[in-house]
Biopython code that builds the backbone (N, CA, C, O; Angstrom):
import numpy as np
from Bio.PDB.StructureBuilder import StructureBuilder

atoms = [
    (1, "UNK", "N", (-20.881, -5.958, 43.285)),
    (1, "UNK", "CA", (-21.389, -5.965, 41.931)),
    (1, "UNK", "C", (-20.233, -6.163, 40.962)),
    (1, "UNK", "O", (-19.090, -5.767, 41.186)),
    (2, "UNK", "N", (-20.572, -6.723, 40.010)),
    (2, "UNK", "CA", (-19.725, -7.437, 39.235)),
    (2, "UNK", "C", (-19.679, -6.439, 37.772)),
    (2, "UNK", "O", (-20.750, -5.909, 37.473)),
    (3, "UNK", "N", (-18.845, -6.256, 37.145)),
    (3, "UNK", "CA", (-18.978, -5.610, 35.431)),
    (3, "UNK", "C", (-18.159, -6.593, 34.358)),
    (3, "UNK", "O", (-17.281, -7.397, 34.671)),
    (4, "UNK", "N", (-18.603, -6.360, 33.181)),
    (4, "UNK", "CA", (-18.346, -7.419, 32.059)),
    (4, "UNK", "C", (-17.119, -7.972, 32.286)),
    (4, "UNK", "O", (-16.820, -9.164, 32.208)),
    (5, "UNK", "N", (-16.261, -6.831, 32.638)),
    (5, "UNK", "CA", (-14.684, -7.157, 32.446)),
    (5, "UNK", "C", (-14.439, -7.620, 33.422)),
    (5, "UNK", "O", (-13.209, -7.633, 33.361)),
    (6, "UNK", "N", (-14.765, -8.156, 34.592)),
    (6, "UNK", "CA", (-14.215, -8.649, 35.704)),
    (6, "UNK", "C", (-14.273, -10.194, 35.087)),
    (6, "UNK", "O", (-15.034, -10.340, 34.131)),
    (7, "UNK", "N", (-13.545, -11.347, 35.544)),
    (7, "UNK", "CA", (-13.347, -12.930, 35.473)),
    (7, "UNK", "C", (-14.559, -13.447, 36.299)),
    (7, "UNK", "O", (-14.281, -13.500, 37.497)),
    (8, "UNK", "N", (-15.560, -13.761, 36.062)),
    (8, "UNK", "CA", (-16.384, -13.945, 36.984)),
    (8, "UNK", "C", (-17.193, -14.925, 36.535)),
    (8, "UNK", "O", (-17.276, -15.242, 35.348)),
    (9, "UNK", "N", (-17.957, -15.559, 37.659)),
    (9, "UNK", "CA", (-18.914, -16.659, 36.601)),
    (9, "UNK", "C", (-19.879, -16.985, 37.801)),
    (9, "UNK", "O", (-19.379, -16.877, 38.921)),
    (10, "UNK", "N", (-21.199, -17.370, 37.712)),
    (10, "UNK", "CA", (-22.181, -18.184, 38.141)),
    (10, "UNK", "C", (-22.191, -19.391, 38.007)),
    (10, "UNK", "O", (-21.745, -19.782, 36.928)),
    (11, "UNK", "N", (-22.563, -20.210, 38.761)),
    (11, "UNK", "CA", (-22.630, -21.841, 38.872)),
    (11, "UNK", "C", (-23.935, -22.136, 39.198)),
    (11, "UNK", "O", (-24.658, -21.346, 39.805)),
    (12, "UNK", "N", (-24.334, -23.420, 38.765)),
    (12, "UNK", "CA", (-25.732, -23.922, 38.848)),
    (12, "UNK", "C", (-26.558, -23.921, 40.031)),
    (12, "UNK", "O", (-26.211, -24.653, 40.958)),
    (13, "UNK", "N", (-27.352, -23.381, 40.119)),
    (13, "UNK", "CA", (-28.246, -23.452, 41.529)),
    (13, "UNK", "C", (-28.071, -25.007, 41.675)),
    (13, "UNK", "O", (-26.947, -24.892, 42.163)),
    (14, "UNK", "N", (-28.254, -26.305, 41.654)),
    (14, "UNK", "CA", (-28.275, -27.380, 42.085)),
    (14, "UNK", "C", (-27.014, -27.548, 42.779)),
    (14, "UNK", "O", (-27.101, -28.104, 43.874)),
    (15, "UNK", "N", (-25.657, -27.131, 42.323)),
    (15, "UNK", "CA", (-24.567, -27.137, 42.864)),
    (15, "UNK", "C", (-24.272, -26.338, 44.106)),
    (15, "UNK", "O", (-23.991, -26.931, 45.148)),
    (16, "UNK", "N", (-24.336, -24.665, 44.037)),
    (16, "UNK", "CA", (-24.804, -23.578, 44.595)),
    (16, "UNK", "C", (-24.993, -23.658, 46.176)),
    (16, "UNK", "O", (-25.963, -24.205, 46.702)),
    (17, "UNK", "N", (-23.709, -22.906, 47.035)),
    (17, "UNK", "CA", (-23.777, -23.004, 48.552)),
    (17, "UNK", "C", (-22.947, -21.821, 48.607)),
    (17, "UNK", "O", (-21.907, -21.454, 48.061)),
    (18, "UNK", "N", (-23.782, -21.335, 49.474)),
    (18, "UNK", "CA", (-22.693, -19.798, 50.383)),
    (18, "UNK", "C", (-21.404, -19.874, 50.162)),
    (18, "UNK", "O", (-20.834, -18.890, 49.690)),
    (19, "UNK", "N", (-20.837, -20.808, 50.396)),
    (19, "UNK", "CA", (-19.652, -21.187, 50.859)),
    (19, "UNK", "C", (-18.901, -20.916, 49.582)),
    (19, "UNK", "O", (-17.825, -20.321, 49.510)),
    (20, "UNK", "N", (-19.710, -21.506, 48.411)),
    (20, "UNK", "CA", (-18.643, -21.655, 47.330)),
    (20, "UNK", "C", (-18.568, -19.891, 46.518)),
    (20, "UNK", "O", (-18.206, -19.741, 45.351)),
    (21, "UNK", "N", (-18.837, -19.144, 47.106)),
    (21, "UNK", "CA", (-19.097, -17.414, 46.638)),
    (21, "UNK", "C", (-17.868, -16.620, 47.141)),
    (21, "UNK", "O", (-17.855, -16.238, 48.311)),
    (22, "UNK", "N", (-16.836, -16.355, 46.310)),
    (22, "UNK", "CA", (-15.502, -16.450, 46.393)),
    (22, "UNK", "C", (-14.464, -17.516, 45.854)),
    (22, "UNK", "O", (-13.295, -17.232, 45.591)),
    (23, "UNK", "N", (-15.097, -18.949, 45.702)),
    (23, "UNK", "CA", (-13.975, -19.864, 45.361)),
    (23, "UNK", "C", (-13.912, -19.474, 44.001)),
    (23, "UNK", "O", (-14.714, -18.863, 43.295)),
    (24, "UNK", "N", (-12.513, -20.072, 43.726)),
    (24, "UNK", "CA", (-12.333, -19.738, 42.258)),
    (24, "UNK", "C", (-12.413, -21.075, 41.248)),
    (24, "UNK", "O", (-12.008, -22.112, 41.774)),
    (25, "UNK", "N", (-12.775, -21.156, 40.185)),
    (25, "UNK", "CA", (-12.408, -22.260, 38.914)),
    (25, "UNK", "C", (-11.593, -22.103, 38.353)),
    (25, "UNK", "O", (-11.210, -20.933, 38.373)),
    (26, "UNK", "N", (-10.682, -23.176, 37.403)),
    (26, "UNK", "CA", (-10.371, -23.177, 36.370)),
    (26, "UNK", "C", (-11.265, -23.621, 34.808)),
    (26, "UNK", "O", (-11.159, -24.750, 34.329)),
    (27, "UNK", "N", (-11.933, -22.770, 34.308)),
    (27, "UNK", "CA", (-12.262, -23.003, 32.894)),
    (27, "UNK", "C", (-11.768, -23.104, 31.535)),
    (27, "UNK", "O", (-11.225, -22.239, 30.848)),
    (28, "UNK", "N", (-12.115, -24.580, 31.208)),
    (28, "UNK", "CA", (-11.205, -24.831, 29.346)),
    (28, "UNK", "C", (-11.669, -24.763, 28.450)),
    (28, "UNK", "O", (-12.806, -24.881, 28.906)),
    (29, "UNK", "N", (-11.846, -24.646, 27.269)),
    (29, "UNK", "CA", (-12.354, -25.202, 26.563)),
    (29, "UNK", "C", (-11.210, -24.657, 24.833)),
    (29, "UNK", "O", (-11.001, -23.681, 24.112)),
    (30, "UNK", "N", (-10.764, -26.299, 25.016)),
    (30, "UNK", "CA", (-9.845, -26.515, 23.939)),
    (30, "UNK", "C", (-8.446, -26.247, 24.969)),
    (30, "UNK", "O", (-8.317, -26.485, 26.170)),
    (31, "UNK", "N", (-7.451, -25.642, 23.957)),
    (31, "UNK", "CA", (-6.499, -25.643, 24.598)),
    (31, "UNK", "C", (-6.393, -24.333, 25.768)),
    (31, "UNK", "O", (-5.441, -24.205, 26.537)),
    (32, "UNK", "N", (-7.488, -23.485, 25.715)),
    (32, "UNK", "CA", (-7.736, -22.148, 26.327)),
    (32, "UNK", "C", (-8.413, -22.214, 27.806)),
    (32, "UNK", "O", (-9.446, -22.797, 28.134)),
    (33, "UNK", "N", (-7.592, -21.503, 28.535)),
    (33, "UNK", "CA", (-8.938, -21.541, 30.190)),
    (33, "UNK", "C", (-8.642, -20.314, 30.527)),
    (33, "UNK", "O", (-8.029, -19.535, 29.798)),
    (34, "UNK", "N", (-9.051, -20.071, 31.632)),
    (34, "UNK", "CA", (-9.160, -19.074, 32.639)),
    (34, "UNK", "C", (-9.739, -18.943, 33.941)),
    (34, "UNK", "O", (-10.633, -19.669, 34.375)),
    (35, "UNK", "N", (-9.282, -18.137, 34.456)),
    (35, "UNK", "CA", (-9.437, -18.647, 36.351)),
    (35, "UNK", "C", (-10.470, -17.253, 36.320)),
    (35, "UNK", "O", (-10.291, -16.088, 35.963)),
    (36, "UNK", "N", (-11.521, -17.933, 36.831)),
    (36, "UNK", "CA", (-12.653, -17.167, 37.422)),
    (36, "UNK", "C", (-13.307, -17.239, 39.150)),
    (36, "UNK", "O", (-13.129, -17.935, 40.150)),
    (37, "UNK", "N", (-13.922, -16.369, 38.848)),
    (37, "UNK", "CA", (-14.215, -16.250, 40.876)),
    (37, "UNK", "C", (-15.550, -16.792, 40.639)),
    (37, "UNK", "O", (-15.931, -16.955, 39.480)),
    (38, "UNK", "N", (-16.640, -17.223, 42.097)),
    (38, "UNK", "CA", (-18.209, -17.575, 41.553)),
    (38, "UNK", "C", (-18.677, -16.756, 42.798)),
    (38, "UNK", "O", (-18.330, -16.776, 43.979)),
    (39, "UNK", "N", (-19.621, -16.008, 42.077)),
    (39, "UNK", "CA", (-19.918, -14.704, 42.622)),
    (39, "UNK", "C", (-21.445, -14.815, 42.683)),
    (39, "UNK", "O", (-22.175, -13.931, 43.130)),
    (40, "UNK", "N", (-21.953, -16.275, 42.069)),
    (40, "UNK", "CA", (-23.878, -15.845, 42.243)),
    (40, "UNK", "C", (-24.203, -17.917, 41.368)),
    (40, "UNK", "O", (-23.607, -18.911, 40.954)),
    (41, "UNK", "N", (-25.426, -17.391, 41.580)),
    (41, "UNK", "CA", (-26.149, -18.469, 41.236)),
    (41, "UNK", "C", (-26.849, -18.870, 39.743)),
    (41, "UNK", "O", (-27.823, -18.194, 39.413)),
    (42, "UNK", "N", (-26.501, -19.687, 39.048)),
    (42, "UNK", "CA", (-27.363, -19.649, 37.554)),
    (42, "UNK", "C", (-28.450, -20.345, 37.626)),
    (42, "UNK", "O", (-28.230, -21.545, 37.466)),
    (43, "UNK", "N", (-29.765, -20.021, 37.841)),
    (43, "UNK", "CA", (-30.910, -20.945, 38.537)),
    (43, "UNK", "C", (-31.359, -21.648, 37.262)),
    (43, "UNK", "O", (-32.179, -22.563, 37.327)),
    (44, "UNK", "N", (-30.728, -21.155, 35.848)),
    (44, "UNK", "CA", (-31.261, -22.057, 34.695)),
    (44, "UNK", "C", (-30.392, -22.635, 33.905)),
    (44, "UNK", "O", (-30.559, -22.992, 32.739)),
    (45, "UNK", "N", (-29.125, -22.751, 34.804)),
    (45, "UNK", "CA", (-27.958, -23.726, 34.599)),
    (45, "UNK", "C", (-28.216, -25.142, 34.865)),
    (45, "UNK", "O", (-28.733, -25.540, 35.909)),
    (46, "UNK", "N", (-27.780, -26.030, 33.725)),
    (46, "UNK", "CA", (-27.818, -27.788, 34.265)),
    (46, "UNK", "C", (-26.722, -28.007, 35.711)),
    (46, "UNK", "O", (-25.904, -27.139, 36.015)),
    (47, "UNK", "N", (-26.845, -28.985, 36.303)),
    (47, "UNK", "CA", (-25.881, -28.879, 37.090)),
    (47, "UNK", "C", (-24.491, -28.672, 36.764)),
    (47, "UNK", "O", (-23.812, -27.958, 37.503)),
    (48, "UNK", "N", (-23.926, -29.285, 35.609)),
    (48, "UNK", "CA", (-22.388, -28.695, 35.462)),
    (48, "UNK", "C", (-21.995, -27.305, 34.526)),
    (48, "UNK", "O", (-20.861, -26.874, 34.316)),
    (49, "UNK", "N", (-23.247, -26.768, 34.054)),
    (49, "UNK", "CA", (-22.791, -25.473, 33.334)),
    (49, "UNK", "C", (-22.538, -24.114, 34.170)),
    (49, "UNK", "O", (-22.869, -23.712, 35.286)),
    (50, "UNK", "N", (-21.991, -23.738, 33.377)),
    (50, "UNK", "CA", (-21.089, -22.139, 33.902)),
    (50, "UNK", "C", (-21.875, -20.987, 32.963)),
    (50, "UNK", "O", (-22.171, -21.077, 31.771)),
    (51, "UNK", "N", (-22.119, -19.862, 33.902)),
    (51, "UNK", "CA", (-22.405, -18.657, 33.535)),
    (51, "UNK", "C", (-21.530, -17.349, 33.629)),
    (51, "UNK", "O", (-21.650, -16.365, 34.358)),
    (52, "UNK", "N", (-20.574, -17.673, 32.612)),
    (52, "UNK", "CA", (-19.302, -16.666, 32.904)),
    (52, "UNK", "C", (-19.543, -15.790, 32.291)),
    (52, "UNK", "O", (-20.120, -15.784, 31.204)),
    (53, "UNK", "N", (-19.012, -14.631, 33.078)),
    (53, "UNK", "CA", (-19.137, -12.907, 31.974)),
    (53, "UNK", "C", (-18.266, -12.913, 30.980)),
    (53, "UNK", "O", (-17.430, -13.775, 30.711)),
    (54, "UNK", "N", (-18.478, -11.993, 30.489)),
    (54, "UNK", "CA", (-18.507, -11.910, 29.025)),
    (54, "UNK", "C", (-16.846, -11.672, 28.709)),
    (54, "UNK", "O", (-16.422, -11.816, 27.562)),
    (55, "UNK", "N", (-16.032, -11.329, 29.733)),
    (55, "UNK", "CA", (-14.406, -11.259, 29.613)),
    (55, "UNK", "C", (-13.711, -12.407, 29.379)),
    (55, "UNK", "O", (-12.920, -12.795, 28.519)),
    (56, "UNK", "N", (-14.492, -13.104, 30.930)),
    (56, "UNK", "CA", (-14.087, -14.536, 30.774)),
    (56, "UNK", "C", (-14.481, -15.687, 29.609)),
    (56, "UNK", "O", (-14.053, -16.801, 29.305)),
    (57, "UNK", "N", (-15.415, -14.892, 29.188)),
    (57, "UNK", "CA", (-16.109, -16.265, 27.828)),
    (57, "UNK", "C", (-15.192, -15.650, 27.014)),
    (57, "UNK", "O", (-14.368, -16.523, 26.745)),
    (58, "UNK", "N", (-14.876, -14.598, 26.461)),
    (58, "UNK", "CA", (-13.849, -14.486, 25.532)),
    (58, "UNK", "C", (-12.531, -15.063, 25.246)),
    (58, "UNK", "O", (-11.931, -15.305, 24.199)),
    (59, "UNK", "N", (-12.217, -15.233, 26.686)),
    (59, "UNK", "CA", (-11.015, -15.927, 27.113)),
    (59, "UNK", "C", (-10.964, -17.102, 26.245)),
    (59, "UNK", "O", (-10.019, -17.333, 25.489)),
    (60, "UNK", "N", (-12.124, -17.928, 26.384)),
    (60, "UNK", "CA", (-12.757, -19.643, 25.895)),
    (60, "UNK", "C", (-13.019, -19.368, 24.221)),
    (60, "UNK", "O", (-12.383, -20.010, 23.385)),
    (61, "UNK", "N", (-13.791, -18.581, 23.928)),
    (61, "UNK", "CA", (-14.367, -18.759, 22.639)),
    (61, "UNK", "C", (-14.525, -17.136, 21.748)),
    (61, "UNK", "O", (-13.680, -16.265, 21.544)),
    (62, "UNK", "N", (-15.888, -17.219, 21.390)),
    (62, "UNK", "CA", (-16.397, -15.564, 20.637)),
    (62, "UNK", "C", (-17.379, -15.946, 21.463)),
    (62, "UNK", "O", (-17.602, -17.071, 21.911)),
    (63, "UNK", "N", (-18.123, -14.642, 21.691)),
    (63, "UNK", "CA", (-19.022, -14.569, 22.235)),
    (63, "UNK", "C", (-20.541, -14.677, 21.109)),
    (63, "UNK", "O", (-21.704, -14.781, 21.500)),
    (64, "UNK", "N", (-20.225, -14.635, 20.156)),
    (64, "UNK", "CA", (-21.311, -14.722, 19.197)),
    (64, "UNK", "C", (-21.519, -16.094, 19.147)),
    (64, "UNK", "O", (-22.610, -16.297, 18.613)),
    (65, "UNK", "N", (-20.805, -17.428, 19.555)),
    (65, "UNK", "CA", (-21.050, -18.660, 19.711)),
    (65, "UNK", "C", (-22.186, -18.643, 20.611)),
    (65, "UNK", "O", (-23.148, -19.032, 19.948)),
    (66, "UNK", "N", (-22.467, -18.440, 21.541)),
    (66, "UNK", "CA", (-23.355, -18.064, 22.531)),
    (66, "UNK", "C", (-23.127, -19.198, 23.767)),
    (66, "UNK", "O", (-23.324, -18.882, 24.941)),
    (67, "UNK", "N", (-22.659, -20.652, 23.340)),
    (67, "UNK", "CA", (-22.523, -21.340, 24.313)),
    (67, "UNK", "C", (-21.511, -22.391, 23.473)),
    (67, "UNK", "O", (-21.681, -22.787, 22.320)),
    (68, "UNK", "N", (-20.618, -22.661, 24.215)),
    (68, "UNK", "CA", (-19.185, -23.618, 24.150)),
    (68, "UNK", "C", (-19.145, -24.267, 25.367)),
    (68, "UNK", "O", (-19.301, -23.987, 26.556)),
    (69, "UNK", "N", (-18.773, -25.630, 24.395)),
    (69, "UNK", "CA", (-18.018, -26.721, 25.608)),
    (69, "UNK", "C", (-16.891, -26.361, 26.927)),
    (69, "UNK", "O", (-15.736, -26.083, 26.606)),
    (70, "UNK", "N", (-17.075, -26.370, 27.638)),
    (70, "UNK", "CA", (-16.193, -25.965, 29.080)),
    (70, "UNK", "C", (-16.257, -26.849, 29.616)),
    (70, "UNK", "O", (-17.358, -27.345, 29.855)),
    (71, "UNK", "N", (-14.869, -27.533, 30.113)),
    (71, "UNK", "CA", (-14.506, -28.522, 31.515)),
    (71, "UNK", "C", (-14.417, -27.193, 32.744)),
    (71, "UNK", "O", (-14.640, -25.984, 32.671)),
    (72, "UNK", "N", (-14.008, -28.043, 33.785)),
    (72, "UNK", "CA", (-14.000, -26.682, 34.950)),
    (72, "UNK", "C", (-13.634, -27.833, 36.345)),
    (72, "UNK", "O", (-13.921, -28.991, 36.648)),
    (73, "UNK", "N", (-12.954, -26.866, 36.831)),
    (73, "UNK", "CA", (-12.541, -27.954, 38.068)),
    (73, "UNK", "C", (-11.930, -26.710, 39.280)),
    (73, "UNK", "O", (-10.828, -26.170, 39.174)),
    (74, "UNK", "N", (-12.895, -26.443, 40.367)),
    (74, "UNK", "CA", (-12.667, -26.160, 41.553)),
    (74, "UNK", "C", (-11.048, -25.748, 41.565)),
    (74, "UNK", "O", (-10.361, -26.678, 41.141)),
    (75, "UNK", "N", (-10.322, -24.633, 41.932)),
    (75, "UNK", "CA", (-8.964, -24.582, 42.517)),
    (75, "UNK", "C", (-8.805, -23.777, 43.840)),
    (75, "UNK", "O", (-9.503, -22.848, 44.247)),
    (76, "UNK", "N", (-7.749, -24.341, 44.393)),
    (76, "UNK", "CA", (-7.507, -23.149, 45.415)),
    (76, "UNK", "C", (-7.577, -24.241, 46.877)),
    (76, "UNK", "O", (-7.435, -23.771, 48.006)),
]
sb = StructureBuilder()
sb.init_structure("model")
sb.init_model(0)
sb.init_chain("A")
sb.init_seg("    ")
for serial, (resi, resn, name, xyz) in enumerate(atoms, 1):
    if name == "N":
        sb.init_residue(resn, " ", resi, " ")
    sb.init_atom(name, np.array(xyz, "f"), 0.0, 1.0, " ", f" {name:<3s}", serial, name[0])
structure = sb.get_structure()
């Protein structure tokens, strides 16, 4: 189980395989990222959006934006 403050994020069910539960991302948006783990599934994610907790979205933006542009690219 996961809590706000952990780096963590969900990825799109269309994308979404066992396998990838543990890999980590890099997330940007602007000159800002952060390395998150993918720990579950966002079943009402488009295929390239991210469902990151609320530590890690801070990292990117305010959280009162509610949703910001993010690139993201697999590491590790």
């Amino acid at each position: 189980m996961s809590a706000d403050t952990d780096y963590v994020v969900a990825i799109s069910a269309r994308i979404w395989t066992r396998a990838l539960c543990g890999k980590q991302i890099l997330a940007s948006s602007g000159p800002r990222s952060v390395t998150v783990t993918i720990v579950d599934t966002c079943p009402g994610c488009a295929a390239g959006d991210l469902d990151l907790s609320p530590a890690a979205f801070k990292r990117l933006g305010n959280l009162s934006d509610g949703r910001i542009p993010v690139r993201w690219r697999f590491i590790g």
